[in-house]
C-alpha positions in Angstrom: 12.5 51.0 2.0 10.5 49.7 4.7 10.6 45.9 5.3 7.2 43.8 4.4 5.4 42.6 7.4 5.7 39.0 7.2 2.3 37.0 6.1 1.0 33.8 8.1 2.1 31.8 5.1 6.0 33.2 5.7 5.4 32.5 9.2 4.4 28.9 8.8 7.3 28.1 6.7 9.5 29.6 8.2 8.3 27.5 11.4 8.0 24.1 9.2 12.0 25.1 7.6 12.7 25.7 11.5 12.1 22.3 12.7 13.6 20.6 10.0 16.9 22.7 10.9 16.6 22.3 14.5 15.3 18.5 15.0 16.2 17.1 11.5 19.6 15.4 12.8 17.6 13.1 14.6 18.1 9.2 13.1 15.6 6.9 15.1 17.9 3.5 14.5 17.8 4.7 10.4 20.9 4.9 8.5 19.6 8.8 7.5 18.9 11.7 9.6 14.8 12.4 9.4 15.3 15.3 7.2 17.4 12.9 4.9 14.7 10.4 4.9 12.0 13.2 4.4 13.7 14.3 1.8 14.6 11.0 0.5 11.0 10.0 0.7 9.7 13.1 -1.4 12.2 12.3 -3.9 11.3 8.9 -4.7 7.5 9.9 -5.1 8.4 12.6 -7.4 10.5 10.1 -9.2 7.5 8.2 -9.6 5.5 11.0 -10.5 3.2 11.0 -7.7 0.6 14.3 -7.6 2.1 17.3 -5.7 -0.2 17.0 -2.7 1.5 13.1 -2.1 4.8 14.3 -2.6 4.0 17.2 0.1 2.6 14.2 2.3 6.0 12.4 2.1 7.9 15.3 2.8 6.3 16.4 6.2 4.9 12.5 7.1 7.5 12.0 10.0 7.0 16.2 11.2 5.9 14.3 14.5 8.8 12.4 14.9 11.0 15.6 15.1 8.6 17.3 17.6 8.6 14.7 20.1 11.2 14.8 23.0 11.3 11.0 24.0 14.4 10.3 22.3 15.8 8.6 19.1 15.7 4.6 20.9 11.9 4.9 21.8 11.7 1.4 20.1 14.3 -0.3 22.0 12.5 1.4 24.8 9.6 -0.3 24.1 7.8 3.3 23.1 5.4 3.9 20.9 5.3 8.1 20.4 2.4 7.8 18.0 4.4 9.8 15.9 2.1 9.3 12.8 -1.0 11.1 15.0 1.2 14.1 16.4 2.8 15.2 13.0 -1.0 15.1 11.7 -2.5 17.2 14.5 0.3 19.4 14.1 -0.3 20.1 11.0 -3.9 20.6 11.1 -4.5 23.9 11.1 -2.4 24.5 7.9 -2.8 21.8 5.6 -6.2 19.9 4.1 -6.5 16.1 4.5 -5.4 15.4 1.4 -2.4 16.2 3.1 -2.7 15.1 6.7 -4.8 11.6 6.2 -1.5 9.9 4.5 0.6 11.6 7.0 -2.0 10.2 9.8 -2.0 6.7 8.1 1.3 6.0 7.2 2.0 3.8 10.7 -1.4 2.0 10.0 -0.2 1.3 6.4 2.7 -0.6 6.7 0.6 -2.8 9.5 -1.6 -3.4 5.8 1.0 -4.1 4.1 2.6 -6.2 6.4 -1.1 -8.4 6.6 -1.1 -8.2 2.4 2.3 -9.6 2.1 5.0 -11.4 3.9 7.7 -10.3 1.2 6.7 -7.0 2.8 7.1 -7.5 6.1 10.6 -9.4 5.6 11.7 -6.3 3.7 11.4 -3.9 6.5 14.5 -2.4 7.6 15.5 -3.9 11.3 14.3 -0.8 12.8 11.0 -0.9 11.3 10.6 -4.6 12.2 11.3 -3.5 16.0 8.5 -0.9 16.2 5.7 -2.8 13.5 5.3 -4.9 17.1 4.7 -1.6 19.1 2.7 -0.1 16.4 0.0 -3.1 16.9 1.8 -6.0 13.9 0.1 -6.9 10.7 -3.4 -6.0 10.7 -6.1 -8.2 11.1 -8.8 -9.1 7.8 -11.4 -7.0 9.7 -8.8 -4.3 10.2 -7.4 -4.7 6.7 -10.8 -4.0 5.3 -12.0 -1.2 7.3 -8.5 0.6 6.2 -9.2 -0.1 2.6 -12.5 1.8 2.9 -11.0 5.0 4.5 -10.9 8.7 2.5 -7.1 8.5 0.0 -6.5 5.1 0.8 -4.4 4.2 -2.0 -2.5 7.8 -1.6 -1.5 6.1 1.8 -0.3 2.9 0.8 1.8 4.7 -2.0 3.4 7.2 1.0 4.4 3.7 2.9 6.1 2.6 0.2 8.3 5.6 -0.9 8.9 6.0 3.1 10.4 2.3 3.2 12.7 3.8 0.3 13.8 7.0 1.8 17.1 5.6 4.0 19.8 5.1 1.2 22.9 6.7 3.2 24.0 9.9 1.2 21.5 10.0 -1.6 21.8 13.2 -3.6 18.4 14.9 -2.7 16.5 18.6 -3.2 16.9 21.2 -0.5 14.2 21.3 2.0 14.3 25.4 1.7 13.3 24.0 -2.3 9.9 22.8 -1.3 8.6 26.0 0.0 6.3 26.8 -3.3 4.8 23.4 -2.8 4.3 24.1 1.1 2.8 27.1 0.2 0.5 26.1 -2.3 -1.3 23.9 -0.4 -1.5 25.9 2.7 -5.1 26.7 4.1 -6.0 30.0 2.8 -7.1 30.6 6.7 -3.8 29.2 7.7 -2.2 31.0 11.0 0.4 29.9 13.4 -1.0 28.4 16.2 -0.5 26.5 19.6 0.0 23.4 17.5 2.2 24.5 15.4 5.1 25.7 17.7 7.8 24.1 18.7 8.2 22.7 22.6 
Protein backbone atom coordinates (compact mmCIF):
# COMPACT_ATOMS: atom_id res chain seq x y z
CA UNK A 1 0.00 0.00 0.00
CA UNK A 2 1.27 3.36 -1.00
CA UNK A 3 2.12 5.79 1.77
CA UNK A 4 -0.30 8.99 2.18
CA UNK A 5 1.28 12.23 1.12
CA UNK A 6 1.62 14.10 4.17
CA UNK A 7 -1.04 17.22 4.62
CA UNK A 8 0.19 20.92 5.68
CA UNK A 9 -1.53 20.14 8.99
CA UNK A 10 0.95 16.86 9.45
CA UNK A 11 3.61 19.06 8.29
CA UNK A 12 3.07 21.84 10.86
CA UNK A 13 3.01 19.44 13.69
CA UNK A 14 5.32 17.64 12.91
CA UNK A 15 7.46 20.98 12.74
CA UNK A 16 5.80 22.46 16.13
CA UNK A 17 6.61 18.48 17.87
CA UNK A 18 10.15 19.11 16.18
CA UNK A 19 11.14 22.12 18.10
CA UNK A 20 9.91 21.07 21.23
CA UNK A 21 12.30 17.88 20.79
CA UNK A 22 15.13 19.71 19.50
CA UNK A 23 15.10 23.13 21.74
CA UNK A 24 12.86 22.04 24.60
CA UNK A 25 16.01 21.22 27.06
CA UNK A 26 16.50 24.69 27.21
CA UNK A 27 15.87 26.16 31.10
CA UNK A 28 16.39 30.06 30.99
CA UNK A 29 17.47 30.36 34.97
CA UNK A 30 13.93 28.07 35.56
CA UNK A 31 14.02 25.04 37.66
CA UNK A 32 12.14 23.14 34.41
CA UNK A 33 13.25 22.67 30.97
CA UNK A 34 10.71 24.96 28.49
CA UNK A 35 8.94 22.03 27.33
CA UNK A 36 8.46 21.16 31.12
CA UNK A 37 7.15 24.52 31.79
CA UNK A 38 4.93 24.44 28.54
CA UNK A 39 3.67 21.57 29.56
CA UNK A 40 3.39 22.44 33.07
CA UNK A 41 1.68 25.63 32.03
CA UNK A 42 -1.08 23.77 29.84
CA UNK A 43 -1.73 21.54 32.65
CA UNK A 44 -2.52 23.95 35.23
CA UNK A 45 -5.07 25.82 32.79
CA UNK A 46 -6.77 22.62 32.02
CA UNK A 47 -6.80 21.99 35.66
CA UNK A 48 -8.68 25.01 35.91
CA UNK A 49 -10.78 24.33 33.11
CA UNK A 50 -9.72 27.01 31.00
CA UNK A 51 -11.38 26.80 27.09
CA UNK A 52 -9.23 24.73 24.61
CA UNK A 53 -7.98 27.67 22.58
CA UNK A 54 -6.21 29.13 26.27
CA UNK A 55 -4.88 25.95 27.04
CA UNK A 56 -3.33 25.82 23.37
CA UNK A 57 -2.06 29.39 24.17
CA UNK A 58 -0.16 28.14 27.23
CA UNK A 59 1.17 25.35 25.55
CA UNK A 60 3.02 27.14 22.67
CA UNK A 61 3.31 30.81 24.69
CA UNK A 62 7.19 30.48 25.18
CA UNK A 63 7.54 28.74 21.09
CA UNK A 64 9.85 31.90 20.79
CA UNK A 65 12.00 31.27 23.48
CA UNK A 66 13.07 27.92 21.96
CA UNK A 67 13.62 29.46 18.43
CA UNK A 68 15.99 32.06 19.46
CA UNK A 69 19.82 31.40 19.53
CA UNK A 70 20.98 34.05 22.13
CA UNK A 71 21.34 31.68 24.86
CA UNK A 72 19.65 30.49 28.08
CA UNK A 73 21.46 33.73 30.50
CA UNK A 74 20.03 36.43 28.15
CA UNK A 75 18.86 38.05 31.41
CA UNK A 76 22.00 38.14 33.25
CA UNK A 77 23.20 39.41 29.98
CA UNK A 78 21.11 42.12 30.24
CA UNK A 79 18.98 40.83 26.89
CA UNK A 80 15.75 41.18 26.18
CA UNK A 81 14.98 38.44 23.01
CA UNK A 82 11.35 39.73 22.88
CA UNK A 83 10.55 36.25 23.07
CA UNK A 84 6.83 36.95 23.63
CA UNK A 85 6.74 38.88 19.79
CA UNK A 86 8.83 36.04 17.95
CA UNK A 87 6.82 32.97 19.17
CA UNK A 88 3.68 35.05 17.99
CA UNK A 89 4.99 35.97 14.55
CA UNK A 90 6.00 32.49 14.29
CA UNK A 91 3.03 31.28 14.67
CA UNK A 92 1.04 33.49 12.55
CA UNK A 93 0.51 31.90 9.70
CA UNK A 94 -1.04 28.76 11.47
CA UNK A 95 -3.00 29.80 14.28
CA UNK A 96 -5.88 32.73 14.83
CA UNK A 97 -5.43 35.38 17.51
CA UNK A 98 -7.38 33.82 19.80
CA UNK A 99 -4.34 31.91 19.90
CA UNK A 100 -1.41 34.30 19.15
CA UNK A 101 -2.72 37.66 21.14
CA UNK A 102 -2.14 35.76 24.76
CA UNK A 103 0.99 34.26 23.40
CA UNK A 104 1.98 38.05 22.15
CA UNK A 105 0.88 39.49 25.53
CA UNK A 106 2.02 37.33 28.05
CA UNK A 107 5.47 39.53 28.72
CA UNK A 108 3.16 42.71 28.85
CA UNK A 109 0.94 40.89 31.36
CA UNK A 110 2.86 40.15 34.07
CA UNK A 111 4.23 44.02 33.70
CA UNK A 112 0.00 44.47 34.67
CA UNK A 113 0.09 42.43 37.05
CA UNK A 114 3.09 43.52 38.58
CA UNK A 115 1.37 47.47 38.51
CA UNK A 116 -2.10 45.71 39.95
CA UNK A 117 -0.35 44.09 42.84
CA UNK A 118 2.81 44.12 44.81
CA UNK A 119 1.99 40.47 46.26
CA UNK A 120 2.46 39.78 42.56
CA UNK A 121 5.47 41.11 41.87
CA UNK A 122 7.15 39.66 45.23
CA UNK A 123 5.93 36.25 44.03
CA UNK A 124 7.84 36.15 40.94
CA UNK A 125 10.36 33.54 40.73
CA UNK A 126 14.10 35.23 40.85
CA UNK A 127 14.46 34.74 37.28
CA UNK A 128 11.32 36.53 36.44
CA UNK A 129 12.18 39.33 38.82
CA UNK A 130 15.57 39.74 36.73
CA UNK A 131 13.97 40.12 33.25
CA UNK A 132 10.39 42.11 34.54
CA UNK A 133 13.28 45.13 34.55
CA UNK A 134 14.35 44.32 30.86
CA UNK A 135 10.91 43.72 29.85
CA UNK A 136 10.06 47.55 30.77
CA UNK A 137 8.85 46.94 35.10
CA UNK A 138 5.39 47.40 36.26
CA UNK A 139 3.25 49.26 33.88
CA UNK A 140 2.32 52.63 34.18
CA UNK A 141 -1.83 53.71 34.94
CA UNK A 142 -1.90 54.96 31.26
CA UNK A 143 -0.27 51.68 30.17
CA UNK A 144 -2.31 49.63 32.54
CA UNK A 145 -5.46 51.00 30.98
CA UNK A 146 -4.68 50.88 27.36
CA UNK A 147 -3.81 46.89 28.12
CA UNK A 148 -7.12 46.39 29.70
CA UNK A 149 -8.89 47.60 26.50
CA UNK A 150 -6.98 45.25 24.13
CA UNK A 151 -8.89 42.11 22.05
CA UNK A 152 -8.79 38.63 24.95
CA UNK A 153 -7.50 40.65 27.64
CA UNK A 154 -8.62 38.68 30.46
CA UNK A 155 -7.53 35.30 28.34
CA UNK A 156 -4.06 36.99 28.83
CA UNK A 157 -3.93 37.73 32.30
CA UNK A 158 -5.24 34.08 33.04
CA UNK A 159 -2.12 32.67 30.55
CA UNK A 160 0.38 34.89 32.99
CA UNK A 161 -0.89 33.31 35.75
CA UNK A 162 -0.78 29.51 34.91
CA UNK A 163 2.80 30.46 33.29
CA UNK A 164 4.02 31.69 36.82
CA UNK A 165 2.76 28.14 37.91
CA UNK A 166 4.36 25.95 35.31
CA UNK A 167 8.09 25.43 37.10
CA UNK A 168 7.36 22.81 39.85
CA UNK A 169 10.56 20.45 39.28
CA UNK A 170 9.24 16.94 38.05
CA UNK A 171 5.61 17.52 37.96
CA UNK A 172 3.81 14.59 36.31
CA UNK A 173 2.48 16.20 33.08
CA UNK A 174 0.75 15.06 29.47
CA UNK A 175 2.91 14.30 26.54
CA UNK A 176 3.54 17.10 24.13
CA UNK A 177 3.00 14.41 21.11
CA UNK A 178 -0.78 14.33 23.35
CA UNK A 179 -1.68 17.76 22.24
CA UNK A 180 -1.67 17.23 18.65
CA UNK A 181 -5.75 16.99 18.27
CA UNK A 182 -5.89 20.31 20.02
CA UNK A 183 -2.99 21.76 17.64
CA UNK A 184 -4.81 20.59 14.94
CA UNK A 185 -8.11 21.82 15.65
CA UNK A 186 -7.24 25.12 15.75
CA UNK A 187 -5.02 25.25 12.85
CA UNK A 188 -5.91 27.83 9.91
CA UNK A 189 -7.81 25.87 7.45
CA UNK A 190 -5.20 27.81 4.93
CA UNK A 191 -2.40 26.80 7.20
CA UNK A 192 1.05 25.88 5.23
CA UNK A 193 4.54 25.74 6.31
CA UNK A 194 6.21 28.80 5.77
CA UNK A 195 9.45 30.93 6.18
CA UNK A 196 8.34 31.61 9.61
CA UNK A 197 7.64 28.67 10.68
CA UNK A 198 11.14 26.80 10.18
CA UNK A 199 13.54 26.28 12.29
CA UNK A 200 17.10 28.46 12.01
Amino acid sequence: MAESTPTHADRIVAQIFRVFRERGHRHYGESVSEQEHALQTAEFARQYSEPDALVLSCLLHDYGHMLHDLGENIADQGVDARHEELGAWLLKDWFSEEILQPIRQHVASKRYLCWRNTQYRDGLSPSSQRSLQLQGGPMSEQEASEFEALPFFDQCVRLRLYDDMGKVPQMPTATIESYEPLIRQFLKPDAVIAATGTCP
